[in-house]
C-alpha positions in Angstrom: -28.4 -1.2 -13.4 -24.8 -2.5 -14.3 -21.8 -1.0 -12.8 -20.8 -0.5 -15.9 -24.0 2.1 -16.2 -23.8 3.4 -12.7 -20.0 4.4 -13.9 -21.3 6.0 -16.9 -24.2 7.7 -14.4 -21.5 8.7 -12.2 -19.4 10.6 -15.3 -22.6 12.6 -16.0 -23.4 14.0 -12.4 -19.1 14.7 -11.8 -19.3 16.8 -15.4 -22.6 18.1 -14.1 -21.1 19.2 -10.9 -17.6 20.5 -12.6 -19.2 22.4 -15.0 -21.6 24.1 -11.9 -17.9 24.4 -10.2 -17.0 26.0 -13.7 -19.7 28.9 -13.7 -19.6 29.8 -10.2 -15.6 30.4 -10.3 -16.0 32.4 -13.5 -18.5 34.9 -11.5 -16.0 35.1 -8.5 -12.6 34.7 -10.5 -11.8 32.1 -8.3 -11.1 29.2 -9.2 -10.4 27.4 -5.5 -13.8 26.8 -5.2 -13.7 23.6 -7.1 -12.1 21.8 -4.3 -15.5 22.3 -2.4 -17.2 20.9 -5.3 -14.6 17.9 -5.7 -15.7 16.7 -2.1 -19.7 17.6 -2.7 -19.2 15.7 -6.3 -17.6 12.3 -4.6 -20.0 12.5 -1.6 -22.8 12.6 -4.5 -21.3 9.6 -5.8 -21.3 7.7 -2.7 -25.1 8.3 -2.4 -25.7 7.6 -5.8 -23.7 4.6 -6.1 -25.5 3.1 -3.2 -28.8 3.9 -3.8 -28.4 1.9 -7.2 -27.0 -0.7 -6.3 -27.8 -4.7 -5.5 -25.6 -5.4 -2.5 -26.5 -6.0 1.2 -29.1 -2.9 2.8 -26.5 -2.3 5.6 -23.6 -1.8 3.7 -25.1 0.3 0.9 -26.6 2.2 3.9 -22.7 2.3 5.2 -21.3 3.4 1.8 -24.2 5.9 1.9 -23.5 7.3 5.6 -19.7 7.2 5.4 -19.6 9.0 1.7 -22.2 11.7 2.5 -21.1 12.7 5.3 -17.6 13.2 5.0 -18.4 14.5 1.8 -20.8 17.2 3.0 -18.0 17.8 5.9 -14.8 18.5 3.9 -16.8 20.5 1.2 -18.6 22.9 3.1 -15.5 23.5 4.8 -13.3 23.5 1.9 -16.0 26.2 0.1 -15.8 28.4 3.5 -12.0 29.0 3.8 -11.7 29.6 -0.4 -14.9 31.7 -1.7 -14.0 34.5 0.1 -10.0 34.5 0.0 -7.7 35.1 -2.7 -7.4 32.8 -4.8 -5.5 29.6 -5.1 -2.0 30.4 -6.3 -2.0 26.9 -8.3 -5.1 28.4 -10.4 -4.0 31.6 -10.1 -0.7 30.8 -11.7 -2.8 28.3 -14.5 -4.7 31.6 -15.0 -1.8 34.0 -15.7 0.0 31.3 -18.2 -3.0 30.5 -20.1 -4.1 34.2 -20.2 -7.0 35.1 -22.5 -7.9 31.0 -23.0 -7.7 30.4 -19.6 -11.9 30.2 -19.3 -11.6 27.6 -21.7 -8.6 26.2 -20.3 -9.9 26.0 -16.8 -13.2 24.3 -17.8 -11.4 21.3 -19.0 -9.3 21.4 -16.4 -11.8 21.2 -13.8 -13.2 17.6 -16.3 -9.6 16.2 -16.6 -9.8 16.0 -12.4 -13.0 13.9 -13.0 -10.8 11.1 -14.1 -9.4 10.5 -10.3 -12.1 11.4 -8.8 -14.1 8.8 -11.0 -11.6 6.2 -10.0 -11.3 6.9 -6.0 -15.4 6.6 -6.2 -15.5 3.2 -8.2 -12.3 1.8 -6.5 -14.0 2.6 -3.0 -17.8 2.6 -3.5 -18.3 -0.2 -6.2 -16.4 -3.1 -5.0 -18.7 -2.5 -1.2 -22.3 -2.2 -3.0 -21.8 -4.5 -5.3 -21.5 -8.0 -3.8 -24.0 -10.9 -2.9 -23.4 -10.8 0.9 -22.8 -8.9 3.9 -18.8 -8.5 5.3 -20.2 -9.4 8.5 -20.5 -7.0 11.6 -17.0 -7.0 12.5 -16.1 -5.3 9.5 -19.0 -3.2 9.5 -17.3 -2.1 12.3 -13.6 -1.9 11.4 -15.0 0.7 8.6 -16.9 2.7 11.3 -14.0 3.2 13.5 -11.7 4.2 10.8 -14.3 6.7 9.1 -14.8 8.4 12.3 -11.0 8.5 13.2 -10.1 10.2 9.7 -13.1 12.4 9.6 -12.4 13.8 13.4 -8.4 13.3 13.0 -9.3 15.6 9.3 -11.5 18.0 11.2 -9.0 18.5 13.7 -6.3 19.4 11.9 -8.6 21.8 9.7 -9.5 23.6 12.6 -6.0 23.7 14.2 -4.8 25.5 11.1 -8.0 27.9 10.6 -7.5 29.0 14.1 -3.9 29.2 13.7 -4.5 31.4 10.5 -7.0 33.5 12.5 -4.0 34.9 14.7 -2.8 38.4 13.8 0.7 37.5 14.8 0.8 34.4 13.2 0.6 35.8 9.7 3.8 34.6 7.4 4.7 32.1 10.4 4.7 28.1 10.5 1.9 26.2 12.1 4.0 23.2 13.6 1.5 23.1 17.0 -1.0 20.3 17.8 -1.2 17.7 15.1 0.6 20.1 13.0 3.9 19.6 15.0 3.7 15.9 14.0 3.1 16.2 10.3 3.3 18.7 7.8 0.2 17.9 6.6 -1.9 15.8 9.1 -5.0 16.7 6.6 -3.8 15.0 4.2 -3.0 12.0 6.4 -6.4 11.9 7.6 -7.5 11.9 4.5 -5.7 8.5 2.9 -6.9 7.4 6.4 -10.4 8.5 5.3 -10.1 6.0 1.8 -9.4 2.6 4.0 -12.1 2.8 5.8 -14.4 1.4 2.6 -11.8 -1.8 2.6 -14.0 -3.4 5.7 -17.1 -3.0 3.8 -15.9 -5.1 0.5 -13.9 -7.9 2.2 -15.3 -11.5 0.8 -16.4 -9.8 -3.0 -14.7 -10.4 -5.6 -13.9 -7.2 -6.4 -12.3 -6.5 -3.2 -8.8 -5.7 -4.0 -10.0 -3.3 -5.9 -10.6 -0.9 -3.0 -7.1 -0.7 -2.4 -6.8 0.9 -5.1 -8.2 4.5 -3.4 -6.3 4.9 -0.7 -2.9 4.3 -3.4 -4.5 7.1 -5.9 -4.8 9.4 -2.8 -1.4 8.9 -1.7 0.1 9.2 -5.1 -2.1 12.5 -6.1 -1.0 14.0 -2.3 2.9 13.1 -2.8 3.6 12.8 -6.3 1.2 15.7 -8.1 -1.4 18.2 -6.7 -0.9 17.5 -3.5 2.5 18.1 -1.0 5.0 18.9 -4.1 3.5 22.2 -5.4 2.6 23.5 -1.8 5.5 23.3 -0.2 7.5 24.4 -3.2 5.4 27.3 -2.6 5.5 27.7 1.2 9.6 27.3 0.7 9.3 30.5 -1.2 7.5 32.6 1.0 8.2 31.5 4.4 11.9 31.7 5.6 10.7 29.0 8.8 9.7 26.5 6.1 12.6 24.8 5.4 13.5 24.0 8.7 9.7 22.6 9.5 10.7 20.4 6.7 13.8 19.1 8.0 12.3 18.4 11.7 8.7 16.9 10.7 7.7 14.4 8.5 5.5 14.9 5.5 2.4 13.1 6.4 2.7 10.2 8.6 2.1 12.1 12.2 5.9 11.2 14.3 7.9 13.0 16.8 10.1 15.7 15.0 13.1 14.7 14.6 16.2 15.9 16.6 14.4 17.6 19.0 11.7 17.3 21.9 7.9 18.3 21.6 8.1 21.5 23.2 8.2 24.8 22.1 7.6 26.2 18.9 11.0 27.8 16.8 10.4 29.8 14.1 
């Protein structure tokens, strides 16, 4: 199989899984459970895209590992916190403009996302899988111990904020504790983290530049569109603390606040 047919392959199963995505929100009218989906569909990918492929067994068997897993990780947990919640006020806000097309509307919605996620797969996956020879163990290892610190970092800060949200007295307050206090959005953080770990695996292939290319679509989607911008125009809105976080913590590089010591918590 080419790569141009393991692309095509990999258009199929994300419109496959989308469109699953698709049905499912339309039975619980929310449409926040495609995020779960998103990170099942890419982990899918990572499997897929090594299974297929000619390169060397122990980095298609990396690709495989580090894709699944963080895949099946950050999508059960992203299909936890939303099935049962209200739903996302991004959708839910798509919803009330589109009004009586918004079925429709959403559907292609959910396909037009398959574009980046398409091109964070074949940026990071491809270029790995699909080379003569083996990066060596040393970069082998490099990938390993980036993977595993932007899959615990993620988890971390995933659980910081669940348990933060789980406090009675917390409710319409700003989590700034643990890696929270660092970064506004150490998730995210973790998460470009999470797309330079499949640089290691393609170093010495032609096509390894190309992995780069993740990591910058991450960033830009987290800074520039879905990401950071409309959340925090959002949180602004709603919680009065907000601005202030802003002004003291930096948006996702984890850093001292600024103008003040680590200590306790102002609201």
């Amino acid at each position: 199989m080419s790569v141009w047919q393991a692309l095509g392959w990999g258009a199929l199963l994300l419109f496959l899984v989308k469109t699953m995505a698709w049905l499912v929100q339309r039975r619980l009218g929310n449409a926040g459970i495609v995020d779960g989906f998103w990170a099942w569909g890419l982990g899918a990918l990572a499997l897929g895209f090594a299974w297929v492929a000619p390169g060397p067994l122990e980095v298609r068997v990396a690709v495989a590992l580090m894709g699944g897993l963080w895949g099946l990780r950050l999508g059960t947990y992203l299909w936890r916190r939303n099935w049962r919640t209200a739903e996302d006020f991004r959708y839910a806000n798509l919803r009330a403009q589109w009004g009586a097309q918004a079925p429709a509307r959403l559907f292609w919605f959910f396909q037009f996302q398959n574009l980046f996620t398409l091109a964070l797969a074949g940026s990071a996956f491809l270029p790995a899988v699909w080379q003569d020879r083996s990066p060596g163990p040393w970069a082998l290892a490099v990938a390993a111990v980036v993977w595993l610190i932007a899959v615990v970092g993620e988890s971390v800060a995933d659980a910081q904020m669940a348990a933060f949200k789980r406090r009675a007295d917390q409710h319409g307050q700003v989590c700034d504790t643990g890696l929270w206090r660092h970064s506004r959005h150490p998730n995210y953080f973790f998460e470009c983290v999470h797309w330079l770990a499949y640089v290691p695996l393609s170093w010495g292939s032609p096509g390894w530049p190309l992995s780069l290319l993740a990591p910058v679509v991450m960033v830009l989607l987290l800074k520039r569109l879905s990401g950071i911008p409309l959340l925090e125009a959002r949180l602004v809105e709603t919680r009065p603390a907000y601005r202030d976080y802003m002004a003291r913590t930096h948006a996702l590089l984890p850093w001292p606040p600024r103008g003040q010591s680590i200590g306790t918590r102002r609201q």
